[in-house]
N, C-alpha and C positions, 0 to 999 in steps of 0.2 A: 469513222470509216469515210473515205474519201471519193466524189464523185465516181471516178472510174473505175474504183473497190466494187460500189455496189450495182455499176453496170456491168461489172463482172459476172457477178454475183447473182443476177436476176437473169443473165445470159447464159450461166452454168446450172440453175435452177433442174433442167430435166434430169441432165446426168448426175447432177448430186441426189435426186430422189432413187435415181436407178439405181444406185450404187449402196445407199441407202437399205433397197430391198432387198439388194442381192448381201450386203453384213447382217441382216438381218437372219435371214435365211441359214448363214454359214454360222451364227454365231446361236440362232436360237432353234434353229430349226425349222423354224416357221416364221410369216410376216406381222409382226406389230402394227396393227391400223393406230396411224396417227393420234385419232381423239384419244384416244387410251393413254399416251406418255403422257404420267405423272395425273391420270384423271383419278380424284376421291373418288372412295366407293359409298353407298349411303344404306340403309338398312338391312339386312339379313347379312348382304356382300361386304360389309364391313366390319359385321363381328367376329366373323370366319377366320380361322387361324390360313395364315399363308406365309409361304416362304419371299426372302426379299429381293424384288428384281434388281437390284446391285448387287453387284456379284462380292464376295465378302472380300478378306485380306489374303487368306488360306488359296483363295480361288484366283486371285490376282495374282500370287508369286507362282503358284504353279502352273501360272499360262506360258506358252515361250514368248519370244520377241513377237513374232509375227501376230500371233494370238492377240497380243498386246495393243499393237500398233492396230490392229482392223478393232477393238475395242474404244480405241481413241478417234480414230478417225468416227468410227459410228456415230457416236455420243457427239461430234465437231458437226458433224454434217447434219443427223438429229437435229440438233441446236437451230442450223443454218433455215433448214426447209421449215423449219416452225416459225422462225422469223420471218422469211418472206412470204410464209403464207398468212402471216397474222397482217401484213402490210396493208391492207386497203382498210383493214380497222381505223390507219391514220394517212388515209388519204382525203382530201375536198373535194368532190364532186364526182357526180357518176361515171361521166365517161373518163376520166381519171383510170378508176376504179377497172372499167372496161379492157381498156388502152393495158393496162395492167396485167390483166386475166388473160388476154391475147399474147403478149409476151410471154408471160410464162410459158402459153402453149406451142411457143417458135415462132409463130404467126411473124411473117415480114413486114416492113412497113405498109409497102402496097396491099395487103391481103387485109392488115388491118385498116389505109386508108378507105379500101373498099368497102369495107364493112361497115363502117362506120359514116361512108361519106364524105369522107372527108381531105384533104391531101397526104402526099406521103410528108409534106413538111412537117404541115399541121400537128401531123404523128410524134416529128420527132422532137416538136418543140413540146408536147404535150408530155411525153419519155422524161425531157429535160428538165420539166415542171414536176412529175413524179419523184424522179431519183432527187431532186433537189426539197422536196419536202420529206422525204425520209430523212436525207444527211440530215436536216434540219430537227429529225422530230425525237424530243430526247427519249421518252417511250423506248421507241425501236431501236435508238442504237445501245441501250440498253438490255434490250434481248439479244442482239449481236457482240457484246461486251460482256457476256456473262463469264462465270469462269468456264463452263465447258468449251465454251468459243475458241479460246484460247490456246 
């Protein structure tokens, strides 16, 4: 993934979660809280017969197209928002880390040079220091290269 891929990426961050809840919502009926995708289950909750949240073959030819497509897109953007929320797991240093969690939240540079004390440069060199240890960090763009990514 390429620098401006993942300032994309980290820029589209709110609207991909909203969008996220609103497939959720239309395809399940209700919202999937995050820690849940793909979380083991461990005693009593795991001997328990249950049905499987992939939807089988039967269930896939009988979606129509659009069914389809808001199926792929979920599971893409799924992917995406677990990725960048896993991101400060491989980031160096706390205000990194900060600098990071304010982005995601839209926070401008000023809002967060203020916050933090610091300049709006400061911010964006710190940005530049972020997205450039992610390109960098093979971990993560391995969660964004997965095949549902794709």
């Amino acid at each position: 993934m390429t620098f401006n891929d993942m300032e994309q990426l980290i820029r589209d961050y709110r609207w991909i979660k909203n969008e996220v809840t609103r497939l959720q919502l239309i395809i399940y009926g209700y919202q999937v809280p995050m820690n849940s995708w793909g979380v083991a289950q461990y005693g009593i909750d795991a001997a328990m017969p249950k049905g499987s949240s992939i939807r089988s073959v039967e269930e896939m030819d009988a979606m129509d197209l659009r069914d389809k497509r808001q199926w792929d897109r979920l599971k893409k953007y799924e992917s995406y928002i677990y990725a960048v929320e896993k991101a400060p797991d491989f980031l160096a240093g706390e205000k990194n880390k900060i600098v990071f969690d304010c982005m995601l939240e839209g926070m401008s540079y000023r809002k967060i040079g203020s916050h933090l004390e610091i300049s709006r440069d400061k911010v964006r060199e710190v940005k530049e220091d972020i997205i450039s240890q992610l390109c960098q960090n093979g971990h993560f763009s391995q969660l964004l290269n997965c095949d549902k990514c794709a």
